[in-house]
C-alpha positions in Angstrom: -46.4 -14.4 64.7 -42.7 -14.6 63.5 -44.0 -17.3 60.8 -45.6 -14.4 58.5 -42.5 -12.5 58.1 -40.6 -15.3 56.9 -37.0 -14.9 58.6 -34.7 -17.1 59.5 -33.8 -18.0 63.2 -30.5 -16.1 62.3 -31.9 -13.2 61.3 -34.5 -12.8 63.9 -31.5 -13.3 66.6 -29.1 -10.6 64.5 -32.4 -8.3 64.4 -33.2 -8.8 67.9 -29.2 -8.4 68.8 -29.3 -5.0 66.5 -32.6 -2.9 67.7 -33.2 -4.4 71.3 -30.9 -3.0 73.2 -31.1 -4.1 77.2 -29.1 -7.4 77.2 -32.0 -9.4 79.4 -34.5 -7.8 77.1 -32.9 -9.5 74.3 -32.8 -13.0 76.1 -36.8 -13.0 77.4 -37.5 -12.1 73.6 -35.7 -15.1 72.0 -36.8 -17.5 74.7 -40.5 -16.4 73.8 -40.2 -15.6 70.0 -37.6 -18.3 69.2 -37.9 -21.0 71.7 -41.7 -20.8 72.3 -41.4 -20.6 75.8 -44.7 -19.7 77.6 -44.6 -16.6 80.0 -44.7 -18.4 83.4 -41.6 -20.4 82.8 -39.6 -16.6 81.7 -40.7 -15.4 84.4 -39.4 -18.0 86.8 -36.1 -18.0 84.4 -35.3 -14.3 84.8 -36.6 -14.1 88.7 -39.4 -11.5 87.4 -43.3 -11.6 87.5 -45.7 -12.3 84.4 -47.0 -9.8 84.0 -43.0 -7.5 83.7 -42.3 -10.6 80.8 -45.5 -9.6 79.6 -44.2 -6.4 79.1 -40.8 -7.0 78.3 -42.3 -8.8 75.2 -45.2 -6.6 74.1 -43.0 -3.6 74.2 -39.9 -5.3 72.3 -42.4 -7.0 69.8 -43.5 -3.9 69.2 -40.5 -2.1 68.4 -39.4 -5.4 66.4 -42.3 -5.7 64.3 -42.0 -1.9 63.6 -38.2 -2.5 62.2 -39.2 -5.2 60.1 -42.0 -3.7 58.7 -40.5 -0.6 57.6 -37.8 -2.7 56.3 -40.0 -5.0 53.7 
């Protein structure tokens, strides 16, 4: 999904860093979005369900993509 904006790694992590702004928010988003880490291993990572990493990620995607968006 990231591929289409055409970012670097370092500014992804400086944009996630800048407009996501809970600290384990900004760790589930990089594992997923940078790493490629599937839900089920997150969730085991950060002691949470799927389906609140599901959220986590849908909601700070959201707000992400917004950013950028407006941005380009």
């Amino acid at each position: 999904m990231i591929e289409k904006y055409n970012l670097s790694r370092t500014t992804w992590e400086c944009l996630i860093d800048d407009w996501i702004f809970s600290e384990r928010d900004r760790k589930i988003l990089k594992r997923r979005l940078l790493d490629g880490i599937c839900f089920e291993p997150l969730a085991e990572e950060f002691d949470l369900s799927v389906r609140q990493v599901k959220a986590i990620v849908y909601k700070s995607q959201k707000r992400l993509f917004e950013i950028v968006d407006k941005s380009l």
